[in-house]
Residue, then its C-alpha position, 0 to 999 in steps of 0.5 A: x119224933x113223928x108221935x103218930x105214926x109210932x103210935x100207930x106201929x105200936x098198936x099194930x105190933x100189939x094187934x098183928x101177927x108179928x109177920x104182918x105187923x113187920x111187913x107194916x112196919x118195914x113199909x114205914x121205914x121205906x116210906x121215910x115215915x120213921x127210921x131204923x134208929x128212931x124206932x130201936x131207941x124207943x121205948x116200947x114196954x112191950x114183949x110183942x113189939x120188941x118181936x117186931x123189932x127183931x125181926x125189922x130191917x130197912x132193905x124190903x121195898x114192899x110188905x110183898x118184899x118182907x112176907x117174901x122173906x118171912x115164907x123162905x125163913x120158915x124154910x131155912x132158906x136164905x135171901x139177900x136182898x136188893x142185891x145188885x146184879x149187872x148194874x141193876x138190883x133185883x129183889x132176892x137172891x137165893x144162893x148165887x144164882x136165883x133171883x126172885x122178884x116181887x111184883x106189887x102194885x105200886x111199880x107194876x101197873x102198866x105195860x111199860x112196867x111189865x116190858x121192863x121187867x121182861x127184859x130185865x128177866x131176860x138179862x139176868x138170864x143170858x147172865x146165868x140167873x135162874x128168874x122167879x116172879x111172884x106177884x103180890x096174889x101169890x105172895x100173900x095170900x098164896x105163900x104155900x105155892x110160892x115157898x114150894x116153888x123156892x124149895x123145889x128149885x133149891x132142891x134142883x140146885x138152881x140157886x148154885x153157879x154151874x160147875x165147868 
């Protein structure tokens, strides 16, 4: 076992809001610093990393990813993510029909990168999607306008298909 870093998530489950310290924690897990089974046979003896436990999984990409789903949680409103849509994977979808995608800095820095996304958001489009795009700003330290934007186009029906 990787001692240090367990170490670490320990003090950072006792320390954090169990959001942020989840965030840190799924970040670990996408890096392949620890693994999902690795941290739920450990013995932690502690209330509050047994929170964080509950509330980890493996499939956010980014803390962006997991504060995303924690802001739609406070909402009742349910995410899947990393769903594949047309050969491709988008962040979340909401319902059938919203897709929301998280832009951080890691894979966002360059125009490529945003060409790239821009003709992504169109595909999804001509498919029928509904495309939110929130960056890490919004998310994490703006989550009231981005949790009024997911309820706002839930409430406009935005995440259901058509009906013909």
């Amino acid at each position: 076992m990787n001692e240090p870093i367990l170490n670490v998530l320990y003090h950072v489950a006792r320390c954090l809001e169990p959001s942020d310290a989840t965030a840190i924690w799924e970040s670990a897990l996408h890096r392949s610093l620890v693994t999902l089974p690795q941290l739920r046979r450990t013995a932690w003896h502690s209330t509050a990393v047994d929170t964080v436990i509950e509330m980890v999984g493996a499939l956010s990409d980014s803390g962006v990813e997991t504060t995303f789903l924690r802001i739609c949680q406070t909402r009742g409103v349910d995410v899947r993510q990393q769903v594949l849509i047309d050969g491709h994977r988008v962040d979340a979808l909401i319902g059938e029909r919203l897709v929301v995608q998280l832009d951080g800095f890691e894979f966002h820095s360059a125009a490529k990168d945003r060409r790239r996304d821009l003709r992504q958001d169109a595909r999804l489009a001509l498919l029928g999607y509904t495309v939110l795009r929130f960056d890490y700003q919004q998310v994490m330290f703006d989550a009231g306008y981005v949790q009024q934007t997911i309820v706002n186009a839930v409430a406009q029906g935005l995440h259901r298909a058509p009906r013909h």
